[in-house]
Backbone as XML, in Angstrom:
<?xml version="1.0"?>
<chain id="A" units="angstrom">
  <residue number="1" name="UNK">
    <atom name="N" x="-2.655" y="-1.991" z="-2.848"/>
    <atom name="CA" x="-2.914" y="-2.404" z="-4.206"/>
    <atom name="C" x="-2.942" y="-3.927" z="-4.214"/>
  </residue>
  <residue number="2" name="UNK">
    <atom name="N" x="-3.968" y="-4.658" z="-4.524"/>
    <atom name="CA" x="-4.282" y="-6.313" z="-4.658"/>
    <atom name="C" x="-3.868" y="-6.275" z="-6.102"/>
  </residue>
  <residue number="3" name="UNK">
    <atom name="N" x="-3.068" y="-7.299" z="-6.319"/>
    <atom name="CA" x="-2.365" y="-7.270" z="-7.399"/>
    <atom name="C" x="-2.496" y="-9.192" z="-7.882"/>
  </residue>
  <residue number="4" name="UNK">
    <atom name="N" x="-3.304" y="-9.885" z="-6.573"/>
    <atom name="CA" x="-3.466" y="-11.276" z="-7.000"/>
    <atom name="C" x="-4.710" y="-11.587" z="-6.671"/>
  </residue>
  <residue number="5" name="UNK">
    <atom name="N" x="-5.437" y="-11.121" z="-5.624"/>
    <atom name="CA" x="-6.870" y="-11.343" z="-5.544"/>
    <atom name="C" x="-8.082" y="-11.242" z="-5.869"/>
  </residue>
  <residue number="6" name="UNK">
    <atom name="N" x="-9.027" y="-11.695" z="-5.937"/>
    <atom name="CA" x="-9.941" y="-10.710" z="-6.439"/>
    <atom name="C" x="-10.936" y="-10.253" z="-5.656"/>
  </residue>
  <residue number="7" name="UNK">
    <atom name="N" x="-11.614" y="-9.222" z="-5.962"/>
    <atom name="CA" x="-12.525" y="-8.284" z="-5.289"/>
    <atom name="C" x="-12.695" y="-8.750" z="-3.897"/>
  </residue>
  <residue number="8" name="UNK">
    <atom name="N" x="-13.816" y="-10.277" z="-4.281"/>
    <atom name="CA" x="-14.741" y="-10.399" z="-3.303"/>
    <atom name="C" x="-13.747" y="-10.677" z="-2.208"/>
  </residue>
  <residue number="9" name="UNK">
    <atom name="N" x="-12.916" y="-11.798" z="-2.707"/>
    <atom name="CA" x="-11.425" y="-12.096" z="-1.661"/>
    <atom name="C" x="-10.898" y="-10.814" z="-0.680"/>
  </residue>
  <residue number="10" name="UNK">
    <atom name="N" x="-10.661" y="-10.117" z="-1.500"/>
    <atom name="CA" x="-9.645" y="-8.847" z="-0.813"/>
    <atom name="C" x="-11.072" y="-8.424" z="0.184"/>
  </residue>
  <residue number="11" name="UNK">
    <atom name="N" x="-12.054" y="-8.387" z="-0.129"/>
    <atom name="CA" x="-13.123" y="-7.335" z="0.735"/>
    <atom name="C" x="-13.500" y="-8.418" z="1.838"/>
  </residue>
  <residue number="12" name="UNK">
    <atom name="N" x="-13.204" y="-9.730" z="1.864"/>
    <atom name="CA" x="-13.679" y="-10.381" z="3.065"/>
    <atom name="C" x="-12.524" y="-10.507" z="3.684"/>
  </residue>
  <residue number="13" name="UNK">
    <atom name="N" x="-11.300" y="-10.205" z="3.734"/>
    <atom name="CA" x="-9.829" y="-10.397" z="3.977"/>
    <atom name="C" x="-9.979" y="-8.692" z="5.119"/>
  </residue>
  <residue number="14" name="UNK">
    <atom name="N" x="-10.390" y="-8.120" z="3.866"/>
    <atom name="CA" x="-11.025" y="-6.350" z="4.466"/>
    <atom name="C" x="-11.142" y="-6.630" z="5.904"/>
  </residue>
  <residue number="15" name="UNK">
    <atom name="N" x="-12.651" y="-6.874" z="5.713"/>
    <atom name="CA" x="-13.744" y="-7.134" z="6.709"/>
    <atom name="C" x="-13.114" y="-7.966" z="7.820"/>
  </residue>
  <residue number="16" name="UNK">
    <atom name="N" x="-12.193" y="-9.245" z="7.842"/>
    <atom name="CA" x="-11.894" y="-9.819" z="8.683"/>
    <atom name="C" x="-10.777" y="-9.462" z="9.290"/>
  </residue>
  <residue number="17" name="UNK">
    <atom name="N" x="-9.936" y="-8.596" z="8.990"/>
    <atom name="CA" x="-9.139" y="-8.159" z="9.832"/>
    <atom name="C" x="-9.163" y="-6.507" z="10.298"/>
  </residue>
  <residue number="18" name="UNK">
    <atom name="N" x="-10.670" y="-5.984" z="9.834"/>
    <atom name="CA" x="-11.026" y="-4.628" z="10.144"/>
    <atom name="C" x="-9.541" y="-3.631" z="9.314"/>
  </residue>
  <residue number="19" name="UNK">
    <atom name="N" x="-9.498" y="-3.765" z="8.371"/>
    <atom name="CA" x="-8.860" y="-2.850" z="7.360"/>
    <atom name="C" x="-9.779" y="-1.625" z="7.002"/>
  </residue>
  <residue number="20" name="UNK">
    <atom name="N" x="-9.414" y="-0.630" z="7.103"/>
    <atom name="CA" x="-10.293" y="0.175" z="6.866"/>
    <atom name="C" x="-10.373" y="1.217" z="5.983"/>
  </residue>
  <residue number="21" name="UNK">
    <atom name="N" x="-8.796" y="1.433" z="5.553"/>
    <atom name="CA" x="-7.915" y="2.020" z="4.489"/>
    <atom name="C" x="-8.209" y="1.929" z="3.394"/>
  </residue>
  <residue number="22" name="UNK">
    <atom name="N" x="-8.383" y="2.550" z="2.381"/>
    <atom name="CA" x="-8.825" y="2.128" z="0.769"/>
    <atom name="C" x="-7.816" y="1.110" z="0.007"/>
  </residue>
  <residue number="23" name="UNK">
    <atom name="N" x="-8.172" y="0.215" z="-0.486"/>
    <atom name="CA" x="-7.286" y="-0.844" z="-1.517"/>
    <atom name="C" x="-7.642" y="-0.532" z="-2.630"/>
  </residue>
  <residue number="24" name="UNK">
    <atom name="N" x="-6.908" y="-0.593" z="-3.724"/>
    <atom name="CA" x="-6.782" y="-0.703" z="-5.094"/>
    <atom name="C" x="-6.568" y="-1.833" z="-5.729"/>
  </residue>
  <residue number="25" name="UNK">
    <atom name="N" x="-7.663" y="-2.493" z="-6.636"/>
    <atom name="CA" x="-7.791" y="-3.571" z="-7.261"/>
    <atom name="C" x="-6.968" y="-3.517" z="-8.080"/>
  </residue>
  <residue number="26" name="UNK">
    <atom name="N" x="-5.785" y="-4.496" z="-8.880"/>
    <atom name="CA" x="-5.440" y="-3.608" z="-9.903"/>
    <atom name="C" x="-5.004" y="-5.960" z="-10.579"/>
  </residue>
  <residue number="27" name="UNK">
    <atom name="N" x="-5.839" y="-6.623" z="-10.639"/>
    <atom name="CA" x="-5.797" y="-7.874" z="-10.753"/>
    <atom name="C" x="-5.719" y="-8.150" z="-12.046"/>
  </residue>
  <residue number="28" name="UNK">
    <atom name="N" x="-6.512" y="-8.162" z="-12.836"/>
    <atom name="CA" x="-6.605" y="-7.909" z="-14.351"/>
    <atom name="C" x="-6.087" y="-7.015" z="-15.336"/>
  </residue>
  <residue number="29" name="UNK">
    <atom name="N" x="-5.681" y="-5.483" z="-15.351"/>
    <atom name="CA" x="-5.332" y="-4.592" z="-16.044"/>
    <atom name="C" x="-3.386" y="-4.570" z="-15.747"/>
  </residue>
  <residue number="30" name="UNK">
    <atom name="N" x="-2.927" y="-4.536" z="-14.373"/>
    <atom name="CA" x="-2.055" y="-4.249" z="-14.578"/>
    <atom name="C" x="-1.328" y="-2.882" z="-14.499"/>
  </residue>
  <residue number="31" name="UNK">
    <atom name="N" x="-2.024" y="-2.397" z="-14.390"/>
    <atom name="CA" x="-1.986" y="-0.666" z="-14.887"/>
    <atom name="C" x="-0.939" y="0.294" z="-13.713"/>
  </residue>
  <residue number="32" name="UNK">
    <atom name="N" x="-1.666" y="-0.378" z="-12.477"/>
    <atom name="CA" x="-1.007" y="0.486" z="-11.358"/>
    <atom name="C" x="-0.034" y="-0.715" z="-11.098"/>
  </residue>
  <residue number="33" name="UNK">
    <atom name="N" x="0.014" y="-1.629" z="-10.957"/>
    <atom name="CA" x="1.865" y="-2.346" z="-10.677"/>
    <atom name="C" x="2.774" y="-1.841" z="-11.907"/>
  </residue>
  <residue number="34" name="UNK">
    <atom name="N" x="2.407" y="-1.283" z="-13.099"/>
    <atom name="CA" x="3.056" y="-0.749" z="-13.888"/>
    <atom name="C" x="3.647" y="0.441" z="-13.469"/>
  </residue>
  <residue number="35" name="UNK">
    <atom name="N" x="2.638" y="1.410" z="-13.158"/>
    <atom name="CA" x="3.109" y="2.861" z="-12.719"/>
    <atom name="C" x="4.339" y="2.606" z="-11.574"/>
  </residue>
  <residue number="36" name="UNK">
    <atom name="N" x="3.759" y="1.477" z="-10.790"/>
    <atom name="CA" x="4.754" y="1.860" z="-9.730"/>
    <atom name="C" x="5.748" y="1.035" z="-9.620"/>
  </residue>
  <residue number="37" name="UNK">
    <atom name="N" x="6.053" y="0.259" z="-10.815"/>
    <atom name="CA" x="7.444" y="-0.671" z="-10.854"/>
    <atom name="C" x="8.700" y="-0.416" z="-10.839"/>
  </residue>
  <residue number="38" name="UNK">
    <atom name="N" x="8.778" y="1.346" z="-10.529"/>
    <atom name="CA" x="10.062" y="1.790" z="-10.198"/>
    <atom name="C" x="10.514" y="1.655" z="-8.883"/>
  </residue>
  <residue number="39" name="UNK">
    <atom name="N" x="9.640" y="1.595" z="-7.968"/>
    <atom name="CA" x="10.017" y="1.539" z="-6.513"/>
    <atom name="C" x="9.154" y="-0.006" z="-5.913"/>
  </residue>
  <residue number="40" name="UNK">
    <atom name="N" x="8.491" y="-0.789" z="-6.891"/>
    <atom name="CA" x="8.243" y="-1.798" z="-6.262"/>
    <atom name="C" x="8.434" y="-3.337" z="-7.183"/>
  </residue>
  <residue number="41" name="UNK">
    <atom name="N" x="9.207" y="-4.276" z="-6.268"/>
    <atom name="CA" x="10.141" y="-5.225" z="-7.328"/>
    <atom name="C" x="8.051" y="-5.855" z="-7.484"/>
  </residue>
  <residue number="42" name="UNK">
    <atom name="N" x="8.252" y="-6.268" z="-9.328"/>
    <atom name="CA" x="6.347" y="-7.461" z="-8.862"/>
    <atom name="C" x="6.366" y="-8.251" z="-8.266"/>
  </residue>
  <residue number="43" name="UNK">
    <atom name="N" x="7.619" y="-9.274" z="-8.021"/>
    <atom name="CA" x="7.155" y="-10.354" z="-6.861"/>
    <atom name="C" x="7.406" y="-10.063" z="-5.871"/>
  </residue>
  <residue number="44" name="UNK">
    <atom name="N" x="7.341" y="-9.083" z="-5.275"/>
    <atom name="CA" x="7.710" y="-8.198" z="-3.796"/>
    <atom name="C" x="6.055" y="-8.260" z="-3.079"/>
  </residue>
  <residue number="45" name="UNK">
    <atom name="N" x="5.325" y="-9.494" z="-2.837"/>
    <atom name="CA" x="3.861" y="-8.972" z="-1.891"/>
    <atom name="C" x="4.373" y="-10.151" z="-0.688"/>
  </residue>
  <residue number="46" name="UNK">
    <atom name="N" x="3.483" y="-9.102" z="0.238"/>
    <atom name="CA" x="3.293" y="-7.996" z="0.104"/>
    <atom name="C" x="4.009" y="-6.752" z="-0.116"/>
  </residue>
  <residue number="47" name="UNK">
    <atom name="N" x="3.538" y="-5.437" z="-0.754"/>
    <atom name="CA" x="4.198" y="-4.755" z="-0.349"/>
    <atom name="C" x="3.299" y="-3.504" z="0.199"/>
  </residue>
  <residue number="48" name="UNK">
    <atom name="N" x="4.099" y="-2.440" z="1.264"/>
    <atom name="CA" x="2.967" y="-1.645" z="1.858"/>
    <atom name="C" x="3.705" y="-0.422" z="1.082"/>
  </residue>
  <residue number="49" name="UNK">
    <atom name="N" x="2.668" y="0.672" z="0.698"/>
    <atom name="CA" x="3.821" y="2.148" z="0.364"/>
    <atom name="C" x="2.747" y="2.712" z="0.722"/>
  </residue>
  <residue number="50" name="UNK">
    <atom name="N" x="3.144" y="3.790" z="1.547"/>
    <atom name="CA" x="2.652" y="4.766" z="2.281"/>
    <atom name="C" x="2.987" y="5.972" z="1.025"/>
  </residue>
  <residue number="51" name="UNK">
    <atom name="N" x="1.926" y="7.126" z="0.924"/>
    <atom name="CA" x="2.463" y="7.934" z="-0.242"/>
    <atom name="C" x="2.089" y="9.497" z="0.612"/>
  </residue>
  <residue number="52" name="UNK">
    <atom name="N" x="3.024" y="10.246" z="0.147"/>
    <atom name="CA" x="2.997" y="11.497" z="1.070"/>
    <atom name="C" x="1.503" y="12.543" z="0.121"/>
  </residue>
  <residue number="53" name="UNK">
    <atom name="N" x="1.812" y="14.154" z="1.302"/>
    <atom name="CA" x="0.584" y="14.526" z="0.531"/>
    <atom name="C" x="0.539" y="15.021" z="-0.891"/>
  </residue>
  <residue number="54" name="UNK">
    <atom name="N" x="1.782" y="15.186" z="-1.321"/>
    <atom name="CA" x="1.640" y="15.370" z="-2.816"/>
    <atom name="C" x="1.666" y="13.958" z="-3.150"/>
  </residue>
  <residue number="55" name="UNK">
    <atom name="N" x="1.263" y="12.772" z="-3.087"/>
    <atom name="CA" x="0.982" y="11.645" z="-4.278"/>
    <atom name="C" x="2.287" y="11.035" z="-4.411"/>
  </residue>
  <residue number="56" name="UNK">
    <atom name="N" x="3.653" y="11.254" z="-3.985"/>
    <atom name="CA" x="5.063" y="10.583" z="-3.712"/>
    <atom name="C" x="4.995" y="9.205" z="-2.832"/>
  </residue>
  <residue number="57" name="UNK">
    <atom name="N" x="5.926" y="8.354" z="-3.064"/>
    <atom name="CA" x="5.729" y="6.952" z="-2.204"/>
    <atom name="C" x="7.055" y="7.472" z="-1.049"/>
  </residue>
  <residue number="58" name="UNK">
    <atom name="N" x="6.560" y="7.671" z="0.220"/>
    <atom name="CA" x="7.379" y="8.356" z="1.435"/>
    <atom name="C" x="7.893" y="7.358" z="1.475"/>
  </residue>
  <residue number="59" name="UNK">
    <atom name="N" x="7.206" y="6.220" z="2.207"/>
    <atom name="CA" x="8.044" y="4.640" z="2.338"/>
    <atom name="C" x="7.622" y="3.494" z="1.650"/>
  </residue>
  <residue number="60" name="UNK">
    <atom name="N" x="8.078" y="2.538" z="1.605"/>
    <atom name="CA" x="8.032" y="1.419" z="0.906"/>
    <atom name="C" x="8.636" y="0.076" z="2.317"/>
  </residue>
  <residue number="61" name="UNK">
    <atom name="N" x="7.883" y="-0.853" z="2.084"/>
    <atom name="CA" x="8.145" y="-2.227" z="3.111"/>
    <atom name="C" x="7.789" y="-3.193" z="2.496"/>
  </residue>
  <residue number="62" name="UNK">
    <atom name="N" x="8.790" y="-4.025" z="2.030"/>
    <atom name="CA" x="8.576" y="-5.091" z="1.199"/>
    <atom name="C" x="8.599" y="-6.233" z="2.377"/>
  </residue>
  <residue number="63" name="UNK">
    <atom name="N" x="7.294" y="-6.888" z="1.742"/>
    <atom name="CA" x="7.208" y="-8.390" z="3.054"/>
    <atom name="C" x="6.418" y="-7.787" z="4.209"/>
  </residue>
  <residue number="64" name="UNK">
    <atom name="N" x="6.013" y="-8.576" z="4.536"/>
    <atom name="CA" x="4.963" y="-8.503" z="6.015"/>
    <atom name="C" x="5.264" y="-7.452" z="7.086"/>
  </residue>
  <residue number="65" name="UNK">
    <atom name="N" x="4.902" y="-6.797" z="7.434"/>
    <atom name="CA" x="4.701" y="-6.503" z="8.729"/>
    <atom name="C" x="4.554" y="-7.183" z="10.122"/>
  </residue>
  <residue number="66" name="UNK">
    <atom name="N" x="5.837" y="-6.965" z="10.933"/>
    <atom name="CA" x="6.110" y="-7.810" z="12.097"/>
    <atom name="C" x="4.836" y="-7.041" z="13.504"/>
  </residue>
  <residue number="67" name="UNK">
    <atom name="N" x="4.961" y="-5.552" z="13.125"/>
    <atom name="CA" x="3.718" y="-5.395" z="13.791"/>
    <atom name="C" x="3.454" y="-3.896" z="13.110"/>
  </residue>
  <residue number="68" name="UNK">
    <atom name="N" x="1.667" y="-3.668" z="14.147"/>
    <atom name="CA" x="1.373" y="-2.736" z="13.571"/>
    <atom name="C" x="1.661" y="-1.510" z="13.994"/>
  </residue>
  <residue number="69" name="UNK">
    <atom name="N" x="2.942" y="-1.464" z="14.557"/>
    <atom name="CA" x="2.881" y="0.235" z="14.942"/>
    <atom name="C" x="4.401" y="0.977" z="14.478"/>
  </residue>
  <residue number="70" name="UNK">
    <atom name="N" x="4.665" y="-0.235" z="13.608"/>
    <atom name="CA" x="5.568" y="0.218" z="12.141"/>
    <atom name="C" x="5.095" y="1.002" z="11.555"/>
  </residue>
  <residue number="71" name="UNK">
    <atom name="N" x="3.940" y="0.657" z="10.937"/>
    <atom name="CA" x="2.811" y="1.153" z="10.070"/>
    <atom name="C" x="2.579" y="2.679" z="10.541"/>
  </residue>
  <residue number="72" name="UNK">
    <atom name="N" x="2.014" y="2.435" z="11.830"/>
    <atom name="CA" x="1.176" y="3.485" z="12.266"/>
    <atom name="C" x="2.374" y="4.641" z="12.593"/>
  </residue>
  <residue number="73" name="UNK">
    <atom name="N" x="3.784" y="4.767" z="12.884"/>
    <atom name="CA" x="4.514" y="5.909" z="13.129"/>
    <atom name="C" x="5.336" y="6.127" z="11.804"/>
  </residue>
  <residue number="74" name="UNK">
    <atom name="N" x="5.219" y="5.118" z="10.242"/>
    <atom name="CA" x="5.556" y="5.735" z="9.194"/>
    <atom name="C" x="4.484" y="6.953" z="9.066"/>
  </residue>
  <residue number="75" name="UNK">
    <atom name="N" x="2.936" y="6.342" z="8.981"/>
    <atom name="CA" x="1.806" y="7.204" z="8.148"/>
    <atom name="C" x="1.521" y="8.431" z="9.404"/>
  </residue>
  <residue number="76" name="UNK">
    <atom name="N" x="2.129" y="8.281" z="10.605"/>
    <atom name="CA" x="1.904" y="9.578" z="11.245"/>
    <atom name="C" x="3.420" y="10.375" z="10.754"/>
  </residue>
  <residue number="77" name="UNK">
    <atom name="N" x="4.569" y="9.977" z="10.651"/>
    <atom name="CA" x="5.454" y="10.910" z="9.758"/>
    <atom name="C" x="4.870" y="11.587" z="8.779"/>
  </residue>
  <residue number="78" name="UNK">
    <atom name="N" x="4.338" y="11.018" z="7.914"/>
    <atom name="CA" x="3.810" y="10.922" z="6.383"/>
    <atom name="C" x="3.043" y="12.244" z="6.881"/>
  </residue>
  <residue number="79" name="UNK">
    <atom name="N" x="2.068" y="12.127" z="7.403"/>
    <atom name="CA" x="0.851" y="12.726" z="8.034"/>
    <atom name="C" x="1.619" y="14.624" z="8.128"/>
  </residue>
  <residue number="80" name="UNK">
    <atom name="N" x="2.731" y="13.919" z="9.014"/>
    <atom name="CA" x="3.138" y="15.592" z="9.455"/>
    <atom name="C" x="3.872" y="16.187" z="8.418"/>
  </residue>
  <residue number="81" name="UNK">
    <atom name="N" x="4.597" y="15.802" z="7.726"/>
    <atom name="CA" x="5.051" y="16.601" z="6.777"/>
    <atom name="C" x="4.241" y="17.170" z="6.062"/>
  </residue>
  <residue number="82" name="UNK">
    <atom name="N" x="5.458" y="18.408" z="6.118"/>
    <atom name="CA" x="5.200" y="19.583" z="5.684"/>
    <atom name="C" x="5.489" y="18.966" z="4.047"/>
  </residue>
  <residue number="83" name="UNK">
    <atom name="N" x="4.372" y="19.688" z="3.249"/>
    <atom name="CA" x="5.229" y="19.368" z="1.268"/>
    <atom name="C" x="5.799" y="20.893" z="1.236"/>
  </residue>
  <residue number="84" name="UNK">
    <atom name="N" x="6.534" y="19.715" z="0.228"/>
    <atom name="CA" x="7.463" y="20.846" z="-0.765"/>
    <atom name="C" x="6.541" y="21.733" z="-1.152"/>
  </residue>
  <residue number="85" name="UNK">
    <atom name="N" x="7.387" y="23.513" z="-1.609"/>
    <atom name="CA" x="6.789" y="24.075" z="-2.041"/>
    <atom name="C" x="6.711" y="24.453" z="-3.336"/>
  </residue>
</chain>
């Protein structure tokens, strides 16, 4: 969720570090840092939340990423779980 940039910014930011994941604009409205201001402080960016397959935030990482294979063995957890029934 880009919560300070805008479009064109975030999509050449995209492009230059081969992001390939969907982002959510949310610069102007507000709407989604609202929804999710229970689990994320606003001056907390970055922040990453991985969300399971029912639509839940599994993890949350406030601040940068020291590397990428933090990332990559939360969203393969994420990945394997089983949901609730």
């Amino acid at each position: 969720m880009n919560v300070r940039d805008q479009a064109a910014n975030a999509i050449a930011f995209n492009q230059s570090y081969g992001i390939t994941y969907p982002s959510i604009m949310d610069v102007d409205g507000g709407a989604m840092q609202l929804a999710f201001s229970g689990s994320i402080p606003p001056n907390a960016v970055p922040t990453t939340l991985v969300l399971d397959k029912s639509g839940r935030v599994a993890a949350r990482i406030l601040g940068a990423l020291s590397t990428p294979s933090i990332l990559e063995t939360i969203v393969r957890d994420a990945i394997a779980e089983v949901p609730a029934a």
